[in-house]
N, C-alpha and C positions, 0 to 999 in steps of 0.2 A: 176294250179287250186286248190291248198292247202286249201288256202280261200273258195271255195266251201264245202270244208271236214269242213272246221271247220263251216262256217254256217248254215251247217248240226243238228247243237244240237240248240235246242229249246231256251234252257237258254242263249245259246252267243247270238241267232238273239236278244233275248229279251235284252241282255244287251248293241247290237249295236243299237238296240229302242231305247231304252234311251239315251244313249251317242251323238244320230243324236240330240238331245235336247240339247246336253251342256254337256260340260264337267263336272264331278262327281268325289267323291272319289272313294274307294272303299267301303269303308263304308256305303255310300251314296250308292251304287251300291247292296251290300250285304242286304242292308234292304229289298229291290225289290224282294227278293226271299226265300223260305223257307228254302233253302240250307244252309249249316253251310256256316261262312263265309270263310274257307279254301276251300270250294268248288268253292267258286265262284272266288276264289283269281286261282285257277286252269283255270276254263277258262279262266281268265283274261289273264294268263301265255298263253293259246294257239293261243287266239286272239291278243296278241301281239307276240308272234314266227309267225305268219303268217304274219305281218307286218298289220293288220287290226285297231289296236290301238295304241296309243303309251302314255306311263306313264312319269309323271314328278312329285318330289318330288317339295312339300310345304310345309318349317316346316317338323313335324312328319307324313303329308299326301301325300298318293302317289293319283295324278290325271291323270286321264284317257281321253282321248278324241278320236275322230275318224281319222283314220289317212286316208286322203282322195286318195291317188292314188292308191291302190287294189281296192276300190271303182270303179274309173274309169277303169281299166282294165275288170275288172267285168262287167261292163255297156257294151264295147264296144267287148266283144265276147257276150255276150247275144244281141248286137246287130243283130248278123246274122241272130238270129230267131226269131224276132219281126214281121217281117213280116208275118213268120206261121202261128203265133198265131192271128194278127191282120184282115189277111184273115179268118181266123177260124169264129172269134169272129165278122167280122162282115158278114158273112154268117150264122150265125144264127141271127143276129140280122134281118136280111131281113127275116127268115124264122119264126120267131116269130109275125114280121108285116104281115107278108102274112096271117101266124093262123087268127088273131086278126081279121082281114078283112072279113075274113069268116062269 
């Protein structure tokens, strides 16, 4: 669960945001945020050590995109508790129409 540690920071989810849109440089990635751009070239380094992205050189540009299976491993242990939360969520939703009724 490494990939949970790293989309833990604010700035990678935000940079997996963007990335679910297309692939980017980094440049194109660095503009996105107030960080210097070595900052963001670090997360980039942690989100691809975790296997989350993966980089390809074009020319003098290094491209980033989303590398889809920690994605899926990720989906399918947050599977187990979908149900929790889906139970949760629509027990309240019955218990806000019951308010409502009143």
């Amino acid at each position: 669960m490494n990939a949970l540690a790293a989309l833990a920071d604010p700035t990678r989810q935000r940079i997996v945001e963007l990335l679910a849109d297309g692939e980017r440089s980094a440049g194109e990635l660095a503009a996105e945020f107030r960080t210097s751009r070595p900052g963001v070239s670090r997360h980039l380094r942690v989100l691809r050590e975790q296997g989350l992205v993966q980089a390809r050189s074009d020319g003098r540009r290094r491209l980033y995109s989303l590398e889809p299976a920690p994605f899926a491993e990720l989906d399918e242990w947050l599977a187990r508790y979908r149900g929790f939360w889906t139970n949760r969520l629509d027990a309240i939703e019955t218990e806000i129409k019951r308010r409502r009724r009143r």
